[in-house]
N, C-alpha and C positions, 0 to 999 in steps of 0.2 A: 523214497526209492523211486527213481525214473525210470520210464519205459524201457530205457537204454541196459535194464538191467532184467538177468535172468528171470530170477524167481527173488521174492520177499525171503533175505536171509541170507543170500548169495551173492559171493561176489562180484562186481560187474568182470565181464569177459572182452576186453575189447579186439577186434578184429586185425587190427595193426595197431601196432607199438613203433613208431618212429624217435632212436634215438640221436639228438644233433640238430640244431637249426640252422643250417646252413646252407647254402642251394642244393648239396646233395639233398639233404634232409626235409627240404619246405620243399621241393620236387615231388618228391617219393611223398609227401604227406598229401599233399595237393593232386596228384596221380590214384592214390587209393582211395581220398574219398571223394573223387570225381564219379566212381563208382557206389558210391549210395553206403558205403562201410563207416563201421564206426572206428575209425583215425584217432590215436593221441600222437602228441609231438611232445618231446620233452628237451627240454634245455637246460644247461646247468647254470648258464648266465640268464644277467635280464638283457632285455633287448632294447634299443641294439647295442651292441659290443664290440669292440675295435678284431681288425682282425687283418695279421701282416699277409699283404697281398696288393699287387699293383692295380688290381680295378678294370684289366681291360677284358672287355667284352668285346670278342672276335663272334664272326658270322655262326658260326655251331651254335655259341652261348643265348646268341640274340633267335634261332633259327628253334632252340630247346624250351622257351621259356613258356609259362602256361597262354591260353589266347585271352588276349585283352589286355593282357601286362605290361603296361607303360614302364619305359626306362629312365629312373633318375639321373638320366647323364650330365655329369658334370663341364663336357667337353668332349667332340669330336675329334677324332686325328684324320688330317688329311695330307700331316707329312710324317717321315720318320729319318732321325740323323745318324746316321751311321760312324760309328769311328771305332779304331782299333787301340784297346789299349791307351785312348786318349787322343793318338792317330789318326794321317790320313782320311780326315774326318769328311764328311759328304754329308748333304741333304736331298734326297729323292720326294717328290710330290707327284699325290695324285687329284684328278679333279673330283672327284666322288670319295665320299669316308671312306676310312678303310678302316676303322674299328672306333669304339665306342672308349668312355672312363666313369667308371663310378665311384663311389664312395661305400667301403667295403658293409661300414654299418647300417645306410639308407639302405641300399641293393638286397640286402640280408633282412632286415625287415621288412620289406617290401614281400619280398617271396614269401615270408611267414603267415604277413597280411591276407595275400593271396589263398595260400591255403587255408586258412581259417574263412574266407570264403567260400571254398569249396566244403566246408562243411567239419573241417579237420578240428579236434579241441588242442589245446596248445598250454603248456603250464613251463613257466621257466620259472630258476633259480633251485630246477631240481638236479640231483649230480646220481647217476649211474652206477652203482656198487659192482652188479655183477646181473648177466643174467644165468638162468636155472631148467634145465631139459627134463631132468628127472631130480627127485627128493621129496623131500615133505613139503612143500611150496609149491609143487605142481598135484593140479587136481587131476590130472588123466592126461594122456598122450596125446593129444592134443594141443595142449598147450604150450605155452613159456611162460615163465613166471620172469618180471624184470623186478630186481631187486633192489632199491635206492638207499642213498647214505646213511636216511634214519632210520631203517629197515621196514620203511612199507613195501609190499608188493604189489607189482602191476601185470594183472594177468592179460596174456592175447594170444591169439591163435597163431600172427605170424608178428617178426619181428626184424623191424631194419635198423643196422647199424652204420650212423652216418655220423660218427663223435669223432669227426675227425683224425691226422694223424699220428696221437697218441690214442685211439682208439681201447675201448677195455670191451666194446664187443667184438673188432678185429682180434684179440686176443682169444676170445672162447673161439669162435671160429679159424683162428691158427693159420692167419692170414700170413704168410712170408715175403720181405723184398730184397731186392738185388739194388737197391742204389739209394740212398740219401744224402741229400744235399742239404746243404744247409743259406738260409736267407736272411738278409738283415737289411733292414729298411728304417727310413725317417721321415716321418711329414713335416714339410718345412714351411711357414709361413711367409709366404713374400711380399713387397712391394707391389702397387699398382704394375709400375713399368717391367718390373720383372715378370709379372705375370704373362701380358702382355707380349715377350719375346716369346715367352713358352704358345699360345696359346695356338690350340689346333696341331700341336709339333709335338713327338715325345722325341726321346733322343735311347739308342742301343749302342752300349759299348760292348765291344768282345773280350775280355777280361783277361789278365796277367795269368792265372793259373788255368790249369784245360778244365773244358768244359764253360769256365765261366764267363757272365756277362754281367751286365748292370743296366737301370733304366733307369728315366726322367718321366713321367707322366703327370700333366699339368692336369689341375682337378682346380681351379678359379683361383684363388690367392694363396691356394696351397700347392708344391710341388709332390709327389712321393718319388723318393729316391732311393734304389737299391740296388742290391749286388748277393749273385748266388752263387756259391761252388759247390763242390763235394763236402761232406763233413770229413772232418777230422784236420782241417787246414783253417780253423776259428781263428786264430790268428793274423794267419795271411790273409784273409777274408773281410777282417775288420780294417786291415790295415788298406785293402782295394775299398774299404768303402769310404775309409776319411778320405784318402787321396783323390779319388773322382769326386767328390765332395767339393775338396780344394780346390782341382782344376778348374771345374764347374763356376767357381767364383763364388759360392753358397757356404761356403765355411765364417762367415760372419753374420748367417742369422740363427737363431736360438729352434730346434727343430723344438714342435708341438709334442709330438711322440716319437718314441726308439724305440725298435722291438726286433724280433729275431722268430725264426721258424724252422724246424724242420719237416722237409718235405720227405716222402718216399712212395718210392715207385714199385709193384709187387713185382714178384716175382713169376714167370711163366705159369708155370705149377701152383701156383698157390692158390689154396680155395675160397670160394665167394658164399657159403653156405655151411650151414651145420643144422641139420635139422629142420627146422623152421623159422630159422634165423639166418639172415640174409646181410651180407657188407655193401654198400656201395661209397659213390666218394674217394678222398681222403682215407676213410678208414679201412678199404678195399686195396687203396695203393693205385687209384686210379688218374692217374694224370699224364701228360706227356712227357715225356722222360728229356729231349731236349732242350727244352724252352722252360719245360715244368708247367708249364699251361694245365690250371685246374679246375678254372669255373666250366668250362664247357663240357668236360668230364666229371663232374659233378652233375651236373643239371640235367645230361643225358644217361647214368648211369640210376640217378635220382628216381627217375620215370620210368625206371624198366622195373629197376626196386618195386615201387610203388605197385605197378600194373603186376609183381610178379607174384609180390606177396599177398593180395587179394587173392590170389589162387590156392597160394598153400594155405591161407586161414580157411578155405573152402574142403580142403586136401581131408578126407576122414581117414586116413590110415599113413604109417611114416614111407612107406610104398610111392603113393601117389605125392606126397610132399614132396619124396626125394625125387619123383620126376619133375613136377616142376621146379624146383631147385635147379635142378641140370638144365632145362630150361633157360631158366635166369641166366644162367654161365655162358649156355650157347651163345645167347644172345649178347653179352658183353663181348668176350673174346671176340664174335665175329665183327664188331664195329670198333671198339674201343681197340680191344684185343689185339688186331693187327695194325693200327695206327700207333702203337703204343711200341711195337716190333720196329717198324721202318723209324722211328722213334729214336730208340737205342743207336740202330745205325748210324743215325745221322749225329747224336751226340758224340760216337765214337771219333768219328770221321773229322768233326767238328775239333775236338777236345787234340786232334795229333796237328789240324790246319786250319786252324783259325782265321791266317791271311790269306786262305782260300776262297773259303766264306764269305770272307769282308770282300774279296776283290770281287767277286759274283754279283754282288746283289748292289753293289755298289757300280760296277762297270758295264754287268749286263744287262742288257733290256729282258730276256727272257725270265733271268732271276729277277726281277724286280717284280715282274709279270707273277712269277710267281707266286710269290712274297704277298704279293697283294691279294690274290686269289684266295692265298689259304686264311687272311684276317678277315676276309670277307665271308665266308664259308663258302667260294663256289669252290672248294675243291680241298682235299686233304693230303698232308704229307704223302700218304699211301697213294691216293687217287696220280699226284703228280709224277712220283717213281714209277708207276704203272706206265702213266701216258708217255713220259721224256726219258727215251732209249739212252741217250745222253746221259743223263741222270744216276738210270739206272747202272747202266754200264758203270761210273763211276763209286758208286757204293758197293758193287762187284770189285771191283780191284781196292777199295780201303779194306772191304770184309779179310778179302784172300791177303792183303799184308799183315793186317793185322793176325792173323792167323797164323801167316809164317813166322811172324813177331814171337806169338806166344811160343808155340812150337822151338824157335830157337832157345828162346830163356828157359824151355824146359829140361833141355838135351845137359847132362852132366857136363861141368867144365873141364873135365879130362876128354873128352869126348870131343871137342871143339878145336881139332890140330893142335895151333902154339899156342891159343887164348889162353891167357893166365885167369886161375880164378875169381873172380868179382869180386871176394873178398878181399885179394893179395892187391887189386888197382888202385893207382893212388894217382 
């Protein structure tokens, strides 16, 4: 029996229960036991494990990470190629990075590394059943009981759910979202010289169906290449991903790996807490709704996790829990929260004028200016609609069309003069 443990006979109690290893998760582990708490992290894989996602590390992600954490970078960008749909295509360069690339499985152990540094213990290849607030399994109000596949239990006082966006402790917690997308990606292995064109350069296409786009992100002799839309359009989806593929001139090398993902974004309302169990990540629904940008949302949600759930294992009665719990929330919403808002909009915006988009950041200096700002983290979608009247003024009149949009489709078709019903059009 070690010190780490009660009394002789008793189960060990751990302080934080972290489930997920993934930046949200080695975040939030590395953040609680920075403070002197006894941390597990639990994984369902061994590490490291492939994980579909393009690898860029913008200014937020590099600005969140613990201190001292060196980046596996695989490769710099210091251009980015713009084209529509294949289109119109440009290249904009800057003399200073403008964001980072790693490698989803180094990057991810790395973090894990890190917190087990910090003092965190770590056991992978364990899988998540269910966690338990009340029943036979919990020894007093206090606790949570985390329940695993073969049916041991792991007792803590607090507990974060960072299992990604199939999430089963977003599920006890009754996490809700309003949009997912769906993503599909290939690492492709290249030639010397093909590398080589890539290198330092990714490439953003604006994509056939709204909202969507696609990327080229060069990681040394490997490409990763992908394309995201909304779900329920798998189809058309796979079919934008062979074809930028084929344009691309990449449709004659054999990819490494093929994989697919869904992403989701929460819902306004939806809660980040139940008791003493806390979401952050992925399994919160935390990412930018846009772009879908997750590591930086991850990493920054990870850390508040972390810092917040030390407080409720501290919390003696569900009173004081469920304050800081709200806490916790405050604190997302107010950072995450409304970047995640101007977020929507600009998907919106984005999703009806794609060749607006593209003509911006491709023709204007200031959008470029932008652009670069926000990969660098001197500045946030939010922070720029704040600053650029312009800007702003413009997501004003997409919000208000959109609006009348809805408003119209809503109004009965007998209602609408001579418009014949939607159904009778042909």
């Amino acid at each position: 029996m070690s010190s780490e443990q009660a009394a002789e006979g008793e189960q060990q109690v751990w302080d934080v229960v972290v489930v997920g290893a993934g930046p949200a998760g080695a975040s939030a582990a590395h953040a609680a036991a920075c403070t002197g708490r006894r941390v597990l992290l639990l994984e369902k894989a061994e590490l490291p494990r492939y994980k579909t996602c393009g690898g860029g590390i913008i200014g937020p992600s590099r600005d969140s990470l613990p201190p001292g954490f060196e980046l596996p970078l695989r490769d710099r960008v210091h251009a980015v190629t713009f084209s529509l749909n294949g289109k119109l295509t440009r290249t904009r360069r800057s003399k200073n990075t403008l964001f980072g690339l790693v490698d989803r499985p180094e990057f991810d152990a790395a973090l894990v590394e890190s917190a087990k540094d910090a003092g965190a213990r770590v056991r992978t290849g364990v899988t998540v059943s269910r966690v338990e607030q009340h029943g036979a399994n919990v020894p007093d109000r206090r606790t949570v009981a985390v329940v695993l596949a073969d049916g041991e239990v792991v007792l803590a006082r607090s507990v974060i759910g960072a299992d990604g966006s199939a999430s089963r402790i977003a599920a006890h917690v009754g996490v809700k979202v309003d949009q997912v997308d769906l993503g599909l990606e290939v690492e492709i292995p290249v030639p010397q010289t093909v590398a080589e064109d890539w290198a330092g350069r990714v490439l953003i296409d604006w994509g056939p169906l709204p909202g969507s786009y696609g990327w080229v992100f060069p990681k040394g002799d490997t490409l990763t290449v992908g394309v995201i839309s909304a779900r329920g359009e798998g189809a058309a989806t796979k079919r934008y991903l062979d074809d930028f593929i084929g344009r691309l001139g990449l449709a004659g090398f054999e990819p490494a790996i093929s994989s697919g993902h869904l992403t989701r974004c929460r819902a306004d309302d939806s809660p980040l807490s139940r008791g003493r169990v806390l979401v952050c990540g992925d399994a919160a629904g935390l990412l930018e709704p846009w772009t879908r940008e997750g590591i930086s949302f991850a990493l920054r949600s990870g850390r508040l996790a972390g810092e917040w759930a030390v407080r409720i294992s501290e919390a003696h009665d569900a009173v004081d829990a469920r304050r800081q719990a709200l806490n916790y929330a405050f604190a997302i919403k107010a950072g995450l929260g409304v970047e995640m808002g101007v977020g929507r909009r600009m998907l919106a915006a984005f999703a009806r004028r794609p060749g607006m988009f593209h003509a911006a950041v491709t023709g204007l200096r200031p959008a470029w200016r932008a652009f670069a700002k926000i990969t660098r983290g001197q500045a946030t979608l939010a922070d720029l609609v704040r600053a650029h009247p312009v800007a702003r003024r413009a997501l004003d009149a997409f919000d208000r069309a959109e609006a009348s949009r809805d408003t119209a489709s809503a109004v009965p078709p007998a209602e609408v003069g001579d418009q014949e019903p939607v159904a009778e059009r042909r």
